[in-house]
C-alpha positions in Angstrom: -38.7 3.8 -13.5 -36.9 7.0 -14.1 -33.7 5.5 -15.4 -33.4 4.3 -19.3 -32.3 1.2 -20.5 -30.0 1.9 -23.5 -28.7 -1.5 -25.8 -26.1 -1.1 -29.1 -29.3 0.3 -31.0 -30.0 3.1 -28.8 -26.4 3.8 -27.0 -25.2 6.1 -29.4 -28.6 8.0 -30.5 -29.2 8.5 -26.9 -25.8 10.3 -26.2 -26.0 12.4 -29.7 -29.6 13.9 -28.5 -29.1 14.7 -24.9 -27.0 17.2 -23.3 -26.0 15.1 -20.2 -26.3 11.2 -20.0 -25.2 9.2 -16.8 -24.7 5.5 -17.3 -24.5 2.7 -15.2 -22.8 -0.4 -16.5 -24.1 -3.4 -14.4 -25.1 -6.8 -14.2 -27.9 -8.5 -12.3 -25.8 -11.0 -10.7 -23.2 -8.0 -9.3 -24.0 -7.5 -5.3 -22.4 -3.7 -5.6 -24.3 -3.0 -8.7 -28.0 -4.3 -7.3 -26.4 -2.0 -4.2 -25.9 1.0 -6.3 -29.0 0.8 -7.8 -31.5 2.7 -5.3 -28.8 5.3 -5.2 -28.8 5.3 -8.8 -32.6 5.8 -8.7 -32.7 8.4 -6.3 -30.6 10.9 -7.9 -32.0 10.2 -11.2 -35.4 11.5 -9.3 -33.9 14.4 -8.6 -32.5 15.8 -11.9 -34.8 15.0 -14.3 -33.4 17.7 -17.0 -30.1 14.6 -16.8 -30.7 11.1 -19.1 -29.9 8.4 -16.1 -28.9 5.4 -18.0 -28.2 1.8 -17.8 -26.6 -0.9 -19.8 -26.6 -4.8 -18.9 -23.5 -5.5 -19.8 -24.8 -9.8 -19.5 -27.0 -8.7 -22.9 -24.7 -6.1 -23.7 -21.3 -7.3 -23.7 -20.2 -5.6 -26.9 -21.1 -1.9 -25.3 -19.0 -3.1 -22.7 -16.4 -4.3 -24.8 -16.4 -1.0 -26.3 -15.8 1.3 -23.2 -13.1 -1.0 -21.9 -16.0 -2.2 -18.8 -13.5 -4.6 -16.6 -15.2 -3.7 -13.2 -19.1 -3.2 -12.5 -20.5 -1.1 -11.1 -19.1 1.4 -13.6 -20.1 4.5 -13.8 -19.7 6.7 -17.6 -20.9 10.6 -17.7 -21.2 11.9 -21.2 -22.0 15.9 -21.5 -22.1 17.2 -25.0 -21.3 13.6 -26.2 -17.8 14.2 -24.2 -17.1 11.8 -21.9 -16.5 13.4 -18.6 -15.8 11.3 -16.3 -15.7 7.1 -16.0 -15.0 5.6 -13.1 -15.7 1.8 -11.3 -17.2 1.0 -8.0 -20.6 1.7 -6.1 -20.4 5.5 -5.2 -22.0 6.6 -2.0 -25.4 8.9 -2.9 -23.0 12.1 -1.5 -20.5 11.1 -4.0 -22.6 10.5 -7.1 -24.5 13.9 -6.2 -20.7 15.8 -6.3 -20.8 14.3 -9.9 -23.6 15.8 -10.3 -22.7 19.4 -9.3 -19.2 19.2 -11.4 -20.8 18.1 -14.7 -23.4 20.8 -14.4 -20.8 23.4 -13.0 -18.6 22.6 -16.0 -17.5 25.1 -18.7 -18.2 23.3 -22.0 -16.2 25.3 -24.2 -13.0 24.9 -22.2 -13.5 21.0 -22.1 -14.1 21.4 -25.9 -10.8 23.6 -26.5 -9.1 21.0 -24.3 -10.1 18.1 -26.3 -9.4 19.6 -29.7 -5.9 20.6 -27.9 -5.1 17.0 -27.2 -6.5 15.9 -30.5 -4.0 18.0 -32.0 -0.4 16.7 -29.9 -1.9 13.5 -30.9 
């Protein structure tokens, strides 16, 4: 399996020490989710310098409680322990791989000098 299980103990560790971390938050019982899930696979194949994740949210509930998971599939993109982009629904491989691109493509220090600009009007 090239995707990680993360739980509560290893969520936040696993975000801290890797540049980019895709999660999946899904259920076993969720149709889209077990849908999702060889597309999830696939691209996680295909970039192996990217942490593909995924949190149960049935054993996990208070991860999901914590990210504010209503819908499953939902998918979470941190990069520098920023998160990027968070979005529910199954995404069509094309989609997930446009994901992809943009997080890679991304200049870091402008997100950064965005965040600490919105931390600041806060």
């Amino acid at each position: 399996m090239v995707t990680v299980e993360l739980t509560a103990d290893t969520f936040e560790s696993t975000i801290r020490n890797n540049d980019i971390v895709i999660v999946d938050f899904w259920a076993p019982w969720c149709g889209p989710c077990r849908s999702f899930a060889p597309v999830y696979e696939q691209s996680a194949a295909k970039h192996g310098d990217i942490v593909f994740a995924k949190v149960n949210t049935e054993q996990e509930p208070t991860l999901a409680g914590q990210f504010s998971i209503r819908s499953i599939p939902t998918l979470m993109v941190f990069r520098e322990q920023i998160i990027l982009y968070s979005q529910a629904g199954a995404l069509p491989a094309s989609s997930l791989e446009d994901v992809v691109a943009q997080t890679l493509a991304l200049d870091m220090d402008q997100v950064r000098a965005e965040v600490a600009a919105k931390a600041e009007r806060a």
